[in-house]
C-alpha positions as CSV (number, residue, x, y, z in Angstrom):
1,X,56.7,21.3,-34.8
2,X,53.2,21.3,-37.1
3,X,51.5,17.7,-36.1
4,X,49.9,16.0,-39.2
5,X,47.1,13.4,-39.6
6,X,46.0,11.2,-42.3
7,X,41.9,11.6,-42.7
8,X,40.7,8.9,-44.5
9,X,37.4,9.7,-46.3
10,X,36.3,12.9,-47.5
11,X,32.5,13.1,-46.7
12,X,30.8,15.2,-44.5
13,X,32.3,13.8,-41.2
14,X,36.0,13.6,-42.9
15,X,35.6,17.0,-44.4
16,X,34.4,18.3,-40.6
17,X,37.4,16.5,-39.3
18,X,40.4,18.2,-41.5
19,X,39.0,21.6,-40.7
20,X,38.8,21.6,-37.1
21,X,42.6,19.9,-37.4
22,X,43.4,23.7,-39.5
23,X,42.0,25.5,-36.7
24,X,44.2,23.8,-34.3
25,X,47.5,24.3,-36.0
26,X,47.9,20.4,-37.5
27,X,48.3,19.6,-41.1
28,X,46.9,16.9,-43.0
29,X,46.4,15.2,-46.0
30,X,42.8,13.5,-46.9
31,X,42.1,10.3,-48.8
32,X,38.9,10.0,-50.9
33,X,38.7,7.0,-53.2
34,X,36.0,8.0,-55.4
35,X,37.7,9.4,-58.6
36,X,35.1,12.8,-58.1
37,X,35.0,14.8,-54.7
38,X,31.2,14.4,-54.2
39,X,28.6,13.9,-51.5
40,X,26.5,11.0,-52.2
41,X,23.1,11.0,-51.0
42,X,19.7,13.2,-51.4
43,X,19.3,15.9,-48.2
44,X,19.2,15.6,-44.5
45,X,18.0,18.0,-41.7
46,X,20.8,19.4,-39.2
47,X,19.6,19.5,-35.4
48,X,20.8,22.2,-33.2
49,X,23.5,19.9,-31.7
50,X,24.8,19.5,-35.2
51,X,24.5,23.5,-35.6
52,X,26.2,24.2,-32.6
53,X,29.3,21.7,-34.5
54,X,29.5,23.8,-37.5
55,X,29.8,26.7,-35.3
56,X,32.7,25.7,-33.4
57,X,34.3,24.6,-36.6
58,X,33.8,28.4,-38.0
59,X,31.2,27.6,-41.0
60,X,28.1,27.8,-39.2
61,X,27.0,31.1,-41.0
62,X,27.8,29.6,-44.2
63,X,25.9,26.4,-43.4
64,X,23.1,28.5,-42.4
65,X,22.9,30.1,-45.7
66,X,23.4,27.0,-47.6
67,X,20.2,25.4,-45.6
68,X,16.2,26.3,-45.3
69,X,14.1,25.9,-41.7
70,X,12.4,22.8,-42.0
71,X,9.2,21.9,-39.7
72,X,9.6,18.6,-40.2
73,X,9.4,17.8,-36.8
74,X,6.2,19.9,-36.0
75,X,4.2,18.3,-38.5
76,X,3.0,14.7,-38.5
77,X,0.9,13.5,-40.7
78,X,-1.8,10.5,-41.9
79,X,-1.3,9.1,-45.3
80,X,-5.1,10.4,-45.7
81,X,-3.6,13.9,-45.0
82,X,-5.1,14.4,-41.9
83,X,-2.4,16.5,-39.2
84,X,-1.6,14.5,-35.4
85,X,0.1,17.7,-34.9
86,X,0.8,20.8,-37.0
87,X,3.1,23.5,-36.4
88,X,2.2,27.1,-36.3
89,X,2.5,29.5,-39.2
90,X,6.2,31.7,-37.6
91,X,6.6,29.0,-34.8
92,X,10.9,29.1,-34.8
93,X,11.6,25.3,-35.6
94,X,15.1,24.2,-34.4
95,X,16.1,21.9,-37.9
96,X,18.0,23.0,-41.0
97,X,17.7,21.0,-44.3
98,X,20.3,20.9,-46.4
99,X,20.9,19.4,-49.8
100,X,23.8,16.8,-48.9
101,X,26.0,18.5,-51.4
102,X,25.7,21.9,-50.5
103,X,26.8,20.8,-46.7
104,X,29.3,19.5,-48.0
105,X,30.7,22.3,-50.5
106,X,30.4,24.6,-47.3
107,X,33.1,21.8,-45.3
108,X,35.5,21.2,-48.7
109,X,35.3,25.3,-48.8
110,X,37.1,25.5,-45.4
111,X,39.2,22.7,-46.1
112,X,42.8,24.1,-46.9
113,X,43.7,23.7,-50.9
114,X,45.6,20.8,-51.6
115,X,44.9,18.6,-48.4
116,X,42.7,16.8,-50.1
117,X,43.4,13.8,-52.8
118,X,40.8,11.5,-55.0
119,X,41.3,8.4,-56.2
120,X,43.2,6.9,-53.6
121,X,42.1,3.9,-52.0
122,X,43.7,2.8,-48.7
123,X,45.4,-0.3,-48.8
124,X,47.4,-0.5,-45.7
125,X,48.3,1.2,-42.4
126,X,51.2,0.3,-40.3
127,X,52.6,2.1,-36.9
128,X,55.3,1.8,-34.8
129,X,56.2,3.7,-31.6
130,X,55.9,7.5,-33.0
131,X,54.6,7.3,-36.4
132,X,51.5,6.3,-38.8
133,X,52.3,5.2,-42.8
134,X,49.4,4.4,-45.0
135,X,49.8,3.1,-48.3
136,X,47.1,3.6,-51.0
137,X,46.5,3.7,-54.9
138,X,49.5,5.8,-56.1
139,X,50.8,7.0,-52.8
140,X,52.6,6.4,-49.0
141,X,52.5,9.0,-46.4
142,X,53.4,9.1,-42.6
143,X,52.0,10.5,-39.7
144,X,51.3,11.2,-36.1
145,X,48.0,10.1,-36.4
146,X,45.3,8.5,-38.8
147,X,42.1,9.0,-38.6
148,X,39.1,6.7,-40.6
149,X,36.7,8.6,-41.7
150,X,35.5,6.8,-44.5
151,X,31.7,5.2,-44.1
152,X,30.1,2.1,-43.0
153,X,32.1,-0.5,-45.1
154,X,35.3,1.7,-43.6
155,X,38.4,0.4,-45.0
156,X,40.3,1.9,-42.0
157,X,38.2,-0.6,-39.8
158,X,38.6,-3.6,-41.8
159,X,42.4,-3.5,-41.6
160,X,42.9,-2.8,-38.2
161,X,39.2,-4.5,-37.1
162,X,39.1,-7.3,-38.8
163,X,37.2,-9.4,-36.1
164,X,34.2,-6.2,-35.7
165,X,31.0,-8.3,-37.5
166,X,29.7,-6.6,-41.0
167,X,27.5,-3.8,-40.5
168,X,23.6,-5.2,-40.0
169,X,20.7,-4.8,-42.2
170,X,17.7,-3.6,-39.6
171,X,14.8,-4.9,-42.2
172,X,14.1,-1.8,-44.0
173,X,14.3,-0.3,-47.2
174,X,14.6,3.6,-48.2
175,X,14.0,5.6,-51.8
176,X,15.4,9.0,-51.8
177,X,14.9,11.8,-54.3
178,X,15.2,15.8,-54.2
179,X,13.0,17.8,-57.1
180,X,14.7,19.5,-60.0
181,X,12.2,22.0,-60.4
182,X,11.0,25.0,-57.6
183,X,7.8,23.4,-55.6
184,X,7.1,26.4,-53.6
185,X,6.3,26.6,-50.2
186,X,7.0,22.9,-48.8
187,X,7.6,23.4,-45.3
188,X,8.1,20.0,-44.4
189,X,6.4,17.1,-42.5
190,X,6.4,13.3,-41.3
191,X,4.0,11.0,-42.9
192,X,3.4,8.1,-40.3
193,X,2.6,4.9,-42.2
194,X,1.2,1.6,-40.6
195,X,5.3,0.4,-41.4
196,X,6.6,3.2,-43.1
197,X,6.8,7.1,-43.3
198,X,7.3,9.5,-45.8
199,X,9.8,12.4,-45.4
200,X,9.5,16.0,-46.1
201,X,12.5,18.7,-46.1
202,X,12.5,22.0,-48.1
203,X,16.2,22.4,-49.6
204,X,17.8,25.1,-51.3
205,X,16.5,27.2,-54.2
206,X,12.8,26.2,-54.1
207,X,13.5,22.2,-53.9
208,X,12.6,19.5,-51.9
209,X,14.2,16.1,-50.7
210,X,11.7,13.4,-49.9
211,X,12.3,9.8,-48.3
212,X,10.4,6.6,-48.0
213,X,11.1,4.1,-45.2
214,X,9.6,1.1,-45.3
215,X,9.7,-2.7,-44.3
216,X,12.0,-5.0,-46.3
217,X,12.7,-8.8,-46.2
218,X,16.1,-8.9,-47.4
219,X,19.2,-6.4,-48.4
220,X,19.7,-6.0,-52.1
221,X,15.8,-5.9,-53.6
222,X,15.9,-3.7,-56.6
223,X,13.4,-2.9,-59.1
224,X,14.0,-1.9,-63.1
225,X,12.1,1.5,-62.3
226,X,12.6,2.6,-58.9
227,X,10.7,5.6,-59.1
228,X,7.9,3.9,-60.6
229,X,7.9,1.5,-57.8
230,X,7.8,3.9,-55.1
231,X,5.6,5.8,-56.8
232,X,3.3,2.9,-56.7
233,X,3.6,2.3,-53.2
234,X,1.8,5.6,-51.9
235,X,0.1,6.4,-55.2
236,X,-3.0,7.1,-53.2
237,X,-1.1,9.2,-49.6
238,X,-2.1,13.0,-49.8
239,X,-0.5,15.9,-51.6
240,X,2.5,16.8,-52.0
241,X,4.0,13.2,-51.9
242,X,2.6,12.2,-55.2
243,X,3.9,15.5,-56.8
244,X,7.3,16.1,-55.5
245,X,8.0,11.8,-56.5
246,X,6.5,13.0,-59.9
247,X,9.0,16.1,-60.0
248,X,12.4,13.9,-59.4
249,X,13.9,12.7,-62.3
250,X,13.8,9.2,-62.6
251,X,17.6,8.8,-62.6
252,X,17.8,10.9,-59.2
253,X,15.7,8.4,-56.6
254,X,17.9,6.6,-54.7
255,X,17.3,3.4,-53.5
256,X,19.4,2.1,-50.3
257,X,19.1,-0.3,-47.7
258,X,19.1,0.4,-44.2
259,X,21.7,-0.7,-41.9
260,X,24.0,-0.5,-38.6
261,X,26.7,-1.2,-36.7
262,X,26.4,-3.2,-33.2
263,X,28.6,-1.0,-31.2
264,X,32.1,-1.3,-31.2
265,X,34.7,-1.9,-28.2
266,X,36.9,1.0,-28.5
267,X,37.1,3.9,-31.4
268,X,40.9,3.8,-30.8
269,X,43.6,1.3,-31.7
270,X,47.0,3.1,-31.7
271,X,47.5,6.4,-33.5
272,X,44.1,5.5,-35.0
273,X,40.9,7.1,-34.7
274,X,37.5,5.9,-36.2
275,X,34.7,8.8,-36.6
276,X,30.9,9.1,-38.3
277,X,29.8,6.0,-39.5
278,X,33.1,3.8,-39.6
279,X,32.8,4.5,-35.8
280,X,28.7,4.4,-35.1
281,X,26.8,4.0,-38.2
282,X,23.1,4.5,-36.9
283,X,19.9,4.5,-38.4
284,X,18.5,7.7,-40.0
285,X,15.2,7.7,-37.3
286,X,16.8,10.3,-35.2
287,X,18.2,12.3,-37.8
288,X,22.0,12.1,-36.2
289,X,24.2,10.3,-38.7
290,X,25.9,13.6,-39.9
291,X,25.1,15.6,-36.4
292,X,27.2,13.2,-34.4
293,X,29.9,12.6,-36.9
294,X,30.1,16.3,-36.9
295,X,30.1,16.1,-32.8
296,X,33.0,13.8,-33.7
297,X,35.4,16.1,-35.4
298,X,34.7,19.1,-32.4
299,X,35.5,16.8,-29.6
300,X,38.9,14.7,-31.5
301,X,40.4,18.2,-32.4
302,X,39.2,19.9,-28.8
303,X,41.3,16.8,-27.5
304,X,43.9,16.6,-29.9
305,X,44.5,20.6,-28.5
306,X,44.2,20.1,-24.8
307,X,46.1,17.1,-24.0
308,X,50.0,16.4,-23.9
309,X,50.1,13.2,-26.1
310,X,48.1,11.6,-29.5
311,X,47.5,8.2,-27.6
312,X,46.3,10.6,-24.2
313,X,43.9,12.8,-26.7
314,X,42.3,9.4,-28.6
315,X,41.7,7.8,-24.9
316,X,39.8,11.0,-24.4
317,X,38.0,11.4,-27.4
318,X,36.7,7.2,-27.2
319,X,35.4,8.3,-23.5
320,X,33.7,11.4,-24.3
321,X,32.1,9.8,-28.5
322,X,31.6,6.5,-27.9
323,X,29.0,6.3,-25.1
324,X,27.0,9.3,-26.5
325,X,27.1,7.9,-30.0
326,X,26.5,4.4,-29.2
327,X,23.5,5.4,-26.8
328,X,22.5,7.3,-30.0
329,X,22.3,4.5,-31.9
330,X,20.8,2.3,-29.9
331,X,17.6,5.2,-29.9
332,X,17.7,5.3,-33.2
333,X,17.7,1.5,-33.9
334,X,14.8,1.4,-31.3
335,X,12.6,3.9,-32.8
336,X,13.0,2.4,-36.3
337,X,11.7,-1.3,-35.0
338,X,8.7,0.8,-33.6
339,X,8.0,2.8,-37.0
340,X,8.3,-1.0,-38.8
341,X,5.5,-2.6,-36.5
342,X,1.6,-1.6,-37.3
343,X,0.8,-2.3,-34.0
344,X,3.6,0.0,-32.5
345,X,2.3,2.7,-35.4
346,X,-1.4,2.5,-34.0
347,X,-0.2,3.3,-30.4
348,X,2.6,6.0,-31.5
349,X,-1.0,8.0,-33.6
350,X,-3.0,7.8,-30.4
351,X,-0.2,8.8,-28.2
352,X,0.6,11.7,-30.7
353,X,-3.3,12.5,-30.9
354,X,-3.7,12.8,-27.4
355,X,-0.7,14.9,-26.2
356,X,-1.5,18.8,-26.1
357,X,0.0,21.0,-28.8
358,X,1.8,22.9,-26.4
359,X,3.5,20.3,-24.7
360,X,4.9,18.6,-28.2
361,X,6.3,22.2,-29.4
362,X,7.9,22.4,-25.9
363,X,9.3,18.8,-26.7
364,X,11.0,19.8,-30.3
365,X,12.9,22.8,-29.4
366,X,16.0,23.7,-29.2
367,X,16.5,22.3,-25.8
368,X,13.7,20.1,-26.4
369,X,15.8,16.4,-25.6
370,X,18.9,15.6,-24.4
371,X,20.6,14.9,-27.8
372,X,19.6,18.2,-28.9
373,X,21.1,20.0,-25.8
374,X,24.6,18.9,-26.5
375,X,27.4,21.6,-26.6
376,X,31.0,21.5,-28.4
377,X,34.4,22.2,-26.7
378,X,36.0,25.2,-27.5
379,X,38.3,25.4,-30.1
380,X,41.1,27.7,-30.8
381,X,40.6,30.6,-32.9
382,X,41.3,29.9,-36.5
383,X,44.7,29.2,-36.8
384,X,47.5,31.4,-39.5
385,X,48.9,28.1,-40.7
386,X,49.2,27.3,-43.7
């Protein structure tokens, strides 16, 4: 008998999740409440752990045509221009940037037609021995299993969580933006701020997506012109930053606030699963929100295929995700108090100045850290189902 599962959320980590259920043989039926089946956000860079993910769930040629190399990581950067450490012209870099959207056309693409359903708002989940029902907006279902898959302020986790604190603001403030207009060959960098940084990633057809970090006192600060504000903020840091805030349209830089979750006791409760950021919302210093929520779709499905029960494959999948996500996190976090503190920026630009070029190109490979390195179960070949 087909299994079937309830995926709450249809972004990038609840998108991943529904397709590697389809190559294991289950059904399911995914919740989005936004009335439009969008991606929200600017762009993001995919590391080769990440990669490796979209591989196992069958899409990773697509992905890879969807994205651009970005070299990001092998060039950092003063506001005054001058390079800590630049990358060589054909040096293979191990990141893909992607506009948000297209990653996500490339998951909703594999995603069997009719599984997913907007407009519907989870308002409760009940189980008893055998079976899931959720109740939403216009609609009831039942199932083996549910899975929450639906952000930081996860409904899934407030109503079967309640006592988990709020997510926590970490102090800091981003602007995001991606150009409407080809601005040639960007090939993407790290501007390292005395409290900030300024992001670089080349994106599809000629673009760019930008970010600014910086320090904030409190969540909520918002100006009447956000671009005009961050504009102001590094008027005078080098070229291209100026230009590509300049080539965003005004109503296209986002402004969020950074935040977190302190780490959770279990990802499990029942026949429910949390994933991505209802699970481990992180930080974006290590780049690994998407990667590990993507991580967290391989490993469910890999267990949901290799073990004899639901409750057997969930006590799997908390013991493999949640010490590597958590761990994650807790990087993350750590690096983003550093980048926050001048003092901490001083040390991390003579560190970075000192260390040989050779030895910080062998550090940002493919295999170049331990989060990097990670490889996916196997999953069954794509399944016939319907």
């Amino acid at each position: 008998m087909t299994r079937q599962a309830i995926v709450v959320g249809a972004g990038i980590g609840g998108l991943a999740t529904a397709v590697a259920l389809h190559r294991i043989g289950w059904q399911a039926v995914v919740l989005e409440r936004a009335a439009e089946l969008r991606e929200i956000g600017a762009g993001m860079s995919q590391a080769p752990n990440a990669m490796r993910a979209l591989d196992e769930l069958g899409v990773g040629e697509q992905a890879r045509a969807a994205g651009v190399p970005t070299y990001s990581a092998g060039n950092l950067r003063l506001p005054d221009g001058r390079y800590l450490q630049q990358a060589r012209s054909g040096d293979p870099t191990p990141l893909i940037a992607f506009h948000r959207a297209d990653l996500h056309r490339v998951l909703l693409e594999a995603v069997p037609a009719g599984w997913v359903r907007t407009s519907a708002e989870v308002t409760g989940i009940r189980q008893d021995q055998h079976t899931m029902t959720v109740t939403w907006s216009g609609g009831e279902a039942t199932a083996d299993l549910v899975i929450g898959a639906d952000g930081i302020r996860s409904a899934v986790r407030g109503l079967l969580w309640p006592d988990v604190p709020p997510p926590r603001f970490l102090d800091r403030t981003a602007w995001l933006g991606i150009t409407n207009a080809d601005v040639g060959d960007v090939p993407g960098s790290v501007t390292m701020g005395p409290g900030d940084y300024f992001l670089i990633h080349p994106v599809a057809r000629g673009r760019a997506y930008w970010a600014y970090v910086t320090t904030a006192e409190q969540p909520g600060i918002r100006y009447e012109e956000e671009k005009a504000e961050v504009a102001r903020r590094i008027a005078t840091w080098h070229e291209p930053i100026p230009a590509l805030i300049a080539a965003t349209p005004d109503e296209a830089v986002i402004h969020i606030d950074i935040c977190d979750l302190d780490p959770l006791p279990t990802y499990v409760k029942g026949r429910v699963a949390l994933l991505g950021d209802a699970a481990h919302a992180m930080s974006p210093d290590r780049g690994q929100g998407a990667g590990q929520s993507l991580e967290d779709a391989v490993v469910l499905a890999a267990s949901l295929a290799g073990e004899p029960t639901v409750e057997a494959a969930l006590r799997r999948y908390d013991a493999e995700r949640r010490p590597r996500t958590q761990a994650t996190a807790r990087g993350a976090r750590a690096d983003g108090r550093r980048t926050a503190s001048t003092a901490a920026h001083r040390a991390m630009v003579t560190m970075i100045r000192l260390m040989p070029a050779s030895l910080w190109r062998k550090g940002i490979t493919a295999d170049g850290n331990a989060t990097w390195r990670w490889q996916p179960p196997h999953l069954p070949s794509p399944t016939t189902h319907p």
